[in-house]
Backbone as a printed PyTorch tensor [residue, N CA C, xyz], in Angstrom:
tensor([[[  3.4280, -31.7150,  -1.2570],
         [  2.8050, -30.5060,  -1.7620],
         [  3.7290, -29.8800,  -2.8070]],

        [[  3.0360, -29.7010,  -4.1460],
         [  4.1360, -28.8260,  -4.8200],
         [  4.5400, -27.5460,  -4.6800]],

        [[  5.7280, -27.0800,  -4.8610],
         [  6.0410, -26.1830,  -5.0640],
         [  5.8270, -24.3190,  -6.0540]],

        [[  4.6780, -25.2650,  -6.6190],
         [  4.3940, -24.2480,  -7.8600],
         [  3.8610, -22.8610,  -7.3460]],

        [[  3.3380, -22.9610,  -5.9540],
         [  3.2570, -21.6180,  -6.0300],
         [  4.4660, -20.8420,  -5.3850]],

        [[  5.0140, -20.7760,  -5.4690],
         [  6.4320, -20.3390,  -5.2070],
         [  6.5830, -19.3140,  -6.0080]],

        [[  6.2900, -19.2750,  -7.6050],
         [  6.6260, -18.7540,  -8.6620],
         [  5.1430, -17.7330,  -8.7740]],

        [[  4.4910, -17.6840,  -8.1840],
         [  3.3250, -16.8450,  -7.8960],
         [  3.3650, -15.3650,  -7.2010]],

        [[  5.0560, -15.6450,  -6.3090],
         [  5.0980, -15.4000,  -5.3980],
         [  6.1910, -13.9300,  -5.9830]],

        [[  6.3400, -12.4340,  -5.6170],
         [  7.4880, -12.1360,  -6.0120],
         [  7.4640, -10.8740,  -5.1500]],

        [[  8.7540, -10.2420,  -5.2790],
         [  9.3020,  -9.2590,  -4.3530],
         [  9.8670,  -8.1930,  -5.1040]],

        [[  9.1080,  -7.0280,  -5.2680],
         [ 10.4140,  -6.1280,  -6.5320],
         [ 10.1710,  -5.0350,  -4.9060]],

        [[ 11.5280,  -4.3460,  -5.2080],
         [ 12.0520,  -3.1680,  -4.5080],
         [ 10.9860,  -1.8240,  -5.0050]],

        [[ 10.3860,  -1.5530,  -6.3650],
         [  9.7480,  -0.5110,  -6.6040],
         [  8.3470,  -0.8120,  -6.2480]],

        [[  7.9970,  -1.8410,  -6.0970],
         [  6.6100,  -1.9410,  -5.3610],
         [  6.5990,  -2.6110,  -4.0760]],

        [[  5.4690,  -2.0040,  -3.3360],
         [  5.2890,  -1.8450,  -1.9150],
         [  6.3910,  -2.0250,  -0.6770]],

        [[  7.6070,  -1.6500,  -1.4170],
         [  8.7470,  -1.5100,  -0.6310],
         [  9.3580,  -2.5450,  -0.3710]],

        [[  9.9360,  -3.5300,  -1.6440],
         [  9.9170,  -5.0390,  -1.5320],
         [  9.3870,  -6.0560,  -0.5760]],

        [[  8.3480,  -5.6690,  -0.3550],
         [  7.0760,  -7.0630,   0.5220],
         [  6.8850,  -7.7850,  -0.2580]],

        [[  6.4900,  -8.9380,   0.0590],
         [  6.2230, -10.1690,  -0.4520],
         [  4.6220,  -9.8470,  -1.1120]],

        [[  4.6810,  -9.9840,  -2.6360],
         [  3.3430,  -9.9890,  -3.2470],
         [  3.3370, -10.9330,  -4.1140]],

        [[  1.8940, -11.1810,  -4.1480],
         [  1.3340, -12.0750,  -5.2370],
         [  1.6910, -11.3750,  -7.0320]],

        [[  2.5450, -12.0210,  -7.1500],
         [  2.9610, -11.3220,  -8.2700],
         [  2.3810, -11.1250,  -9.5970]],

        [[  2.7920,  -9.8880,  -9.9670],
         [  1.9150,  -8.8920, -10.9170],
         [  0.6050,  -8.3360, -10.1190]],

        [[  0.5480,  -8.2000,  -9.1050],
         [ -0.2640,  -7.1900,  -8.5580],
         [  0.4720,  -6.4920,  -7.1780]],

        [[ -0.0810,  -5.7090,  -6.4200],
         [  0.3800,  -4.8560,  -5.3010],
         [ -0.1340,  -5.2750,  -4.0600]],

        [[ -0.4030,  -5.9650,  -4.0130],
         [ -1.1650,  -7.0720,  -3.0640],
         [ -0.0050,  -7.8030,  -2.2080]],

        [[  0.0620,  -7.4230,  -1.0350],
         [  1.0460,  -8.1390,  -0.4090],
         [  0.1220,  -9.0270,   0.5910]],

        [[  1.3260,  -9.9280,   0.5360],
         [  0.8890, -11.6730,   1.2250],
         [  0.0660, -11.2620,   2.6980]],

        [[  0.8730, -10.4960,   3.1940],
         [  0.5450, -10.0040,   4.3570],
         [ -0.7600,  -8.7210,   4.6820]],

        [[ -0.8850,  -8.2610,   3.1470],
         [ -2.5370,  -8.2250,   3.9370],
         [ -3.5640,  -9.0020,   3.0900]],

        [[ -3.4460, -10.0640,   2.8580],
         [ -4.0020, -11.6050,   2.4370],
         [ -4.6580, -12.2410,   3.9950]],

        [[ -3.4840, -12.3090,   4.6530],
         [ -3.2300, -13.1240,   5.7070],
         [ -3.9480, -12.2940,   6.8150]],

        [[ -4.0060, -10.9810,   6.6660],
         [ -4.6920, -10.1720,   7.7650],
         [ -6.4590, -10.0600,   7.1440]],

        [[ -6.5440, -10.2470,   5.7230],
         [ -7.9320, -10.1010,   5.6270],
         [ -8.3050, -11.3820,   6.4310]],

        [[ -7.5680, -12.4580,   5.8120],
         [ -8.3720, -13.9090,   6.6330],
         [ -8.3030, -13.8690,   7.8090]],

        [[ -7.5170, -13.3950,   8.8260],
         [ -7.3200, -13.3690,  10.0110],
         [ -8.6230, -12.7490,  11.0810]],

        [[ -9.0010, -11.4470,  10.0310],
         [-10.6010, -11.1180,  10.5660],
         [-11.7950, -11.4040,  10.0750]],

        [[-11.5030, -12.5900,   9.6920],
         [-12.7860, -13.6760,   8.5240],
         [-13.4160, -13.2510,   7.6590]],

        [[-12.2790, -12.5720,   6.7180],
         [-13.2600, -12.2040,   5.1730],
         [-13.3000, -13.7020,   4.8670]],

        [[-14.3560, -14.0840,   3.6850],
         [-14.1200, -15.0540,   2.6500],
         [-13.4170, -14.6810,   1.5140]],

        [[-12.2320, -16.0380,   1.0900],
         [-11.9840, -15.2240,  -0.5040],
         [-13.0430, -14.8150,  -1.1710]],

        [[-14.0480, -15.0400,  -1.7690],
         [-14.7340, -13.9650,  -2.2110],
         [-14.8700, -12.6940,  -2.2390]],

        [[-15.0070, -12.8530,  -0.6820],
         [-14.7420, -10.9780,  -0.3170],
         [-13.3810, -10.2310,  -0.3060]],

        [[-12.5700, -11.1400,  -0.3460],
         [-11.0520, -10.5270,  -0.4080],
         [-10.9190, -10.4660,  -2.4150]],

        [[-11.2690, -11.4910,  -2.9790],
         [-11.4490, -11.0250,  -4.4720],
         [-12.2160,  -9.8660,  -4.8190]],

        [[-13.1380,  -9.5340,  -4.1170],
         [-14.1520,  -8.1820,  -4.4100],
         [-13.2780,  -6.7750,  -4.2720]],

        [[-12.5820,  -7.1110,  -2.8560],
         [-11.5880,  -6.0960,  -2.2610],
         [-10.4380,  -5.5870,  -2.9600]],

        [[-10.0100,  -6.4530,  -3.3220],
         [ -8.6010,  -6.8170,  -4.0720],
         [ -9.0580,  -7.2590,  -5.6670]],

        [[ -9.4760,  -6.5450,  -6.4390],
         [ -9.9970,  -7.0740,  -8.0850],
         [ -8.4600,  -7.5450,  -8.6380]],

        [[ -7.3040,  -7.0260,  -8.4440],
         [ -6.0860,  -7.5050,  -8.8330],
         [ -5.8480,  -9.2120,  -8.8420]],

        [[ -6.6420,  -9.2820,  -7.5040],
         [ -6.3820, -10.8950,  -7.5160],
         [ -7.3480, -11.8720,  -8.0090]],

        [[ -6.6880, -12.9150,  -8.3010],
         [ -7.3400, -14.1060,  -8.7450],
         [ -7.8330, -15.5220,  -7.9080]],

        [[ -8.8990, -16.1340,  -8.7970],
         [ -8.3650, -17.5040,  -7.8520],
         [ -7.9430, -18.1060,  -7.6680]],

        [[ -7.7280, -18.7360,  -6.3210],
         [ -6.0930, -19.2450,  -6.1620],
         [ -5.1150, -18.4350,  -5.4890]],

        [[ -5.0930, -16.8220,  -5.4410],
         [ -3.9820, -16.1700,  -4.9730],
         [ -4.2530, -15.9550,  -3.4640]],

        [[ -5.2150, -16.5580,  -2.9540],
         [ -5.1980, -16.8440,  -1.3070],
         [ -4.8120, -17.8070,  -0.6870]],

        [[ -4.8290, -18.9510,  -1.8140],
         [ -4.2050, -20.2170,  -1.1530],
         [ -2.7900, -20.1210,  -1.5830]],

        [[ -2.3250, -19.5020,  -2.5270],
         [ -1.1030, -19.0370,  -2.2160],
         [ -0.2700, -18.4140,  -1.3030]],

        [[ -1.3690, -17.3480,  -0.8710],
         [ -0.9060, -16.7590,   0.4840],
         [ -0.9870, -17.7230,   2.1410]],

        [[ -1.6810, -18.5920,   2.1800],
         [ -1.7040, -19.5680,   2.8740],
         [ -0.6580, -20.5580,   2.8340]],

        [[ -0.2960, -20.9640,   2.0170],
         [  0.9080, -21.9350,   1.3800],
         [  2.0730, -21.1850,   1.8640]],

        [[  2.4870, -19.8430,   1.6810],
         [  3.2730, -19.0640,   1.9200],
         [  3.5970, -18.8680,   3.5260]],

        [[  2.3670, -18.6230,   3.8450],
         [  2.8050, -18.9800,   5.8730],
         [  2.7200, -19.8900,   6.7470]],

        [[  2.2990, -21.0920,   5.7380],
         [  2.5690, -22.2130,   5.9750],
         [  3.6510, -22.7170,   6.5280]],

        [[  4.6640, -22.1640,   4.9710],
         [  6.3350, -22.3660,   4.7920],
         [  6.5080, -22.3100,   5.6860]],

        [[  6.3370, -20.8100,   5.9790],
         [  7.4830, -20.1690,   7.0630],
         [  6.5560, -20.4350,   8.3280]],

        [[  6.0130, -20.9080,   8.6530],
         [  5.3440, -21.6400,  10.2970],
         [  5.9370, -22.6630,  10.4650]],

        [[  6.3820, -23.4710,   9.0910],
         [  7.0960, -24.7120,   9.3000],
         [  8.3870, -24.2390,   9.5120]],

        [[  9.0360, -23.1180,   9.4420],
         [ 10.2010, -22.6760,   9.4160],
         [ 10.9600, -22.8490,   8.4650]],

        [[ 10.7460, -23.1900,   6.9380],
         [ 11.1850, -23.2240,   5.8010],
         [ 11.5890, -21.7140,   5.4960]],

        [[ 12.8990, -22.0700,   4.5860],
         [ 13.4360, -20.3820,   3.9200],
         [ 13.0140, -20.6630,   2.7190]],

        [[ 12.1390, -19.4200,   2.4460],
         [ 11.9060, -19.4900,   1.0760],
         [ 12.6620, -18.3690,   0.2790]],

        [[ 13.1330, -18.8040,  -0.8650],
         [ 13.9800, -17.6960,  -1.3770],
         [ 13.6560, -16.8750,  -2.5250]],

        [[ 13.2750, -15.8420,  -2.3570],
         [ 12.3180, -14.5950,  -3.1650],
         [ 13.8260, -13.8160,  -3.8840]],

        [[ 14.0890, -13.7570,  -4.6980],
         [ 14.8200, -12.6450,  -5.5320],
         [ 14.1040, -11.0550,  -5.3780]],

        [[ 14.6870, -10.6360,  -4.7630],
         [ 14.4220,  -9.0840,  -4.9760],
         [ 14.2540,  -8.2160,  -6.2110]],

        [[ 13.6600,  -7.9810,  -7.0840],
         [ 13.6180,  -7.6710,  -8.4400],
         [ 13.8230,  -6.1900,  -8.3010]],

        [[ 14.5660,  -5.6920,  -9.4900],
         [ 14.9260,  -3.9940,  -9.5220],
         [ 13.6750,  -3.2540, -10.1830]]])
């Protein structure tokens, strides 16, 4: 599996309190993972979330993937 979404992926300190977001929007991974968890479809999480694109759910999937596999993924904290 590649790696490319990795770079999708980013963490700044001035938005949402450095959580993990789909970067360039305010959208953190983690409520990605909680919309799917109570069975939106991406569709409906794109309706919800207009910031995001397609593709930025299977990013978020890919992402807790990692870390289910117990992979460190390493996010730079941006100022």
């Amino acid at each position: 599996m590649a790696d490319d979404w990795k770079a999708q992926i980013s963490s700044k300190v001035t938005i949402c309190h450095g959580k993990v977001c789909i970067k360039g929007t305010r959208v953190m991974i983690s409520v990605i993972l909680d919309c799917l968890a109570e069975g939106m479809t991406e569709d409906e999480i794109l309706i919800d979330y207009p910031s995001l694109k397609k593709g930025d759910v299977n990013i978020a999937i890919q992402y807790a993937a990692s870390l289910a596999r117990g992979e460190r993924i390493p996010i730079r904290a941006e100022s």
